[in-house]
N, CA, C, O and CB atoms as a CASP TS submission, in Angstrom:
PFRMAT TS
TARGET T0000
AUTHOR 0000-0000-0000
METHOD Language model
MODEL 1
PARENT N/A
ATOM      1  N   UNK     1       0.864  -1.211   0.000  1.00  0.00           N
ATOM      2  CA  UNK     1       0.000   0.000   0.000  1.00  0.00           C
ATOM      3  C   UNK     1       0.894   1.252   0.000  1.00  0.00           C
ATOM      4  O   UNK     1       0.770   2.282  -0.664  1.00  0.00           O
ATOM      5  CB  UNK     1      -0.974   0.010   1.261  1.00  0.00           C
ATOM      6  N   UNK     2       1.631   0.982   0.719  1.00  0.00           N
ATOM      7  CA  UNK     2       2.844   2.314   0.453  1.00  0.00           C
ATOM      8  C   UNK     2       3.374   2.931  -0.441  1.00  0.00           C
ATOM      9  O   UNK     2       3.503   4.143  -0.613  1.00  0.00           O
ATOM     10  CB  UNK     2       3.844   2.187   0.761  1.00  0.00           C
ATOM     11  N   UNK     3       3.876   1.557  -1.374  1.00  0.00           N
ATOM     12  CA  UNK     3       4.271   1.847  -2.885  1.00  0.00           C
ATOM     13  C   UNK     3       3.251   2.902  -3.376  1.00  0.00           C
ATOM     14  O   UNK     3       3.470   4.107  -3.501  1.00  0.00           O
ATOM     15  CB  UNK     3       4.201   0.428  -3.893  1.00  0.00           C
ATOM     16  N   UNK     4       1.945   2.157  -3.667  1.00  0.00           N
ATOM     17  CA  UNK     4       1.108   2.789  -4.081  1.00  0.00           C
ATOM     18  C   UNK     4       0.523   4.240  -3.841  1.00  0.00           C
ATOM     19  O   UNK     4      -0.059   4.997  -4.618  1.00  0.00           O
ATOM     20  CB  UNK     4       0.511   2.106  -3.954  1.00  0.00           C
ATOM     21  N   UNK     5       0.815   4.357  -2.714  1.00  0.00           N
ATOM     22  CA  UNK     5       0.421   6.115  -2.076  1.00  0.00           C
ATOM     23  C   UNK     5       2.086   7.219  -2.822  1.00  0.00           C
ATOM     24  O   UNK     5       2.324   8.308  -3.345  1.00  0.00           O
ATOM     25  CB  UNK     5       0.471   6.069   0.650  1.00  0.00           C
ATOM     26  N   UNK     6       2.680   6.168  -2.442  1.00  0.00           N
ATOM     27  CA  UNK     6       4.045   6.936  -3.166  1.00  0.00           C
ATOM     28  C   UNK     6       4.127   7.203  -5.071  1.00  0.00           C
ATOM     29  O   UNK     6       4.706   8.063  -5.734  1.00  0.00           O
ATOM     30  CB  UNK     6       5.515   5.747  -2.723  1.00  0.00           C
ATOM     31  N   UNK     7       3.507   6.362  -5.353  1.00  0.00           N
ATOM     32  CA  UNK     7       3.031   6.587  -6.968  1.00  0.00           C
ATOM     33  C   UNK     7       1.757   7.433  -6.763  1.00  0.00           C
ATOM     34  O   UNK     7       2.103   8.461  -7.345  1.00  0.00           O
ATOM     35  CB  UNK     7       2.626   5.002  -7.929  1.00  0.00           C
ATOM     36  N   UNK     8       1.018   7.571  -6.496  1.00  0.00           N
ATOM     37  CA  UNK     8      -0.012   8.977  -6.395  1.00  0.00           C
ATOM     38  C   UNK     8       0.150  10.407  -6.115  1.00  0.00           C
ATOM     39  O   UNK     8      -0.322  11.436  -6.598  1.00  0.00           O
ATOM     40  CB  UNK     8      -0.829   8.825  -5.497  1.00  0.00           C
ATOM     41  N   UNK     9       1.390   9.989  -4.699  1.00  0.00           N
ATOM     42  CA  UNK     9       1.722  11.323  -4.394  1.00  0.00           C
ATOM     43  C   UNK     9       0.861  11.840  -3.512  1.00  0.00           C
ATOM     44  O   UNK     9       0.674  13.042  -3.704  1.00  0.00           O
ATOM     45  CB  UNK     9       1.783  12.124  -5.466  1.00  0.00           C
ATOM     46  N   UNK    10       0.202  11.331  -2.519  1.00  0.00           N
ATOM     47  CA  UNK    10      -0.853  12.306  -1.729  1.00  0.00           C
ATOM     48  C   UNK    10      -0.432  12.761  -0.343  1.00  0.00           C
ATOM     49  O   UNK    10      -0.192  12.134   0.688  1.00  0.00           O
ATOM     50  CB  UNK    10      -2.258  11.569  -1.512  1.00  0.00           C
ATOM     51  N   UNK    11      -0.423  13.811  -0.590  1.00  0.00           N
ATOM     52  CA  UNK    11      -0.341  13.932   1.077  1.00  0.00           C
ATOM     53  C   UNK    11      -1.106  14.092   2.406  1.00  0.00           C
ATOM     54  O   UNK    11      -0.899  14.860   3.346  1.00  0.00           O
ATOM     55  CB  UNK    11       0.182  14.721   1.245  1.00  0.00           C
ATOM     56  N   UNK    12      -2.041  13.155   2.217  1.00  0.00           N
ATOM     57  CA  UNK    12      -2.822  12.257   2.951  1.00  0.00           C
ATOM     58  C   UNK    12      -2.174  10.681   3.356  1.00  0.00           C
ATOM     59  O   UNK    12      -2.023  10.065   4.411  1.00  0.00           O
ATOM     60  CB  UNK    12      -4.077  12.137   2.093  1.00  0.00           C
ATOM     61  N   UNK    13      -2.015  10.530   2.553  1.00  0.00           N
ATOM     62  CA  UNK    13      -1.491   9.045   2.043  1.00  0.00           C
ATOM     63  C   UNK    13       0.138   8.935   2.798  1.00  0.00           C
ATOM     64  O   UNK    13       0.617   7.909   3.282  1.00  0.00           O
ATOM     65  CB  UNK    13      -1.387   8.976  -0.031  1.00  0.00           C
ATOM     66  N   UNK    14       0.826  10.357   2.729  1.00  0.00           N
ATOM     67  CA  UNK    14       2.120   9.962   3.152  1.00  0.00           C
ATOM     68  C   UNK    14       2.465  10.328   4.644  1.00  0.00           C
ATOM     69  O   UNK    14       3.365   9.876   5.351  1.00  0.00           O
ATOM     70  CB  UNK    14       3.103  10.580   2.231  1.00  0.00           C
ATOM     71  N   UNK    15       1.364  11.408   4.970  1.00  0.00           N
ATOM     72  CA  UNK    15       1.286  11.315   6.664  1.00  0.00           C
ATOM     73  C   UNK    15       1.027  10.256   6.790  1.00  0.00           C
ATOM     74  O   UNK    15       1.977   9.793   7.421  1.00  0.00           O
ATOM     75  CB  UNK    15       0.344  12.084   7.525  1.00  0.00           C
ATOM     76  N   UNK    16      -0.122   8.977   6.488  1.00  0.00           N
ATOM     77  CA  UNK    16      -0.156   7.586   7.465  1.00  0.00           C
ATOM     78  C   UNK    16       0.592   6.945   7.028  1.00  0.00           C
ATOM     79  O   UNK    16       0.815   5.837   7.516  1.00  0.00           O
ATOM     80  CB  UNK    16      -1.298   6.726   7.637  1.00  0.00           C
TER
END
């Protein structure tokens, strides 16, 4: 799931 927030780019995603 990480990968994936890191290919989106959100920064939602990379605070959790």
């Amino acid at each position: 799931m990480l990968q994936e927030n890191k290919r989106k780019k959100l920064p939602c995603s990379d605070m959790h």
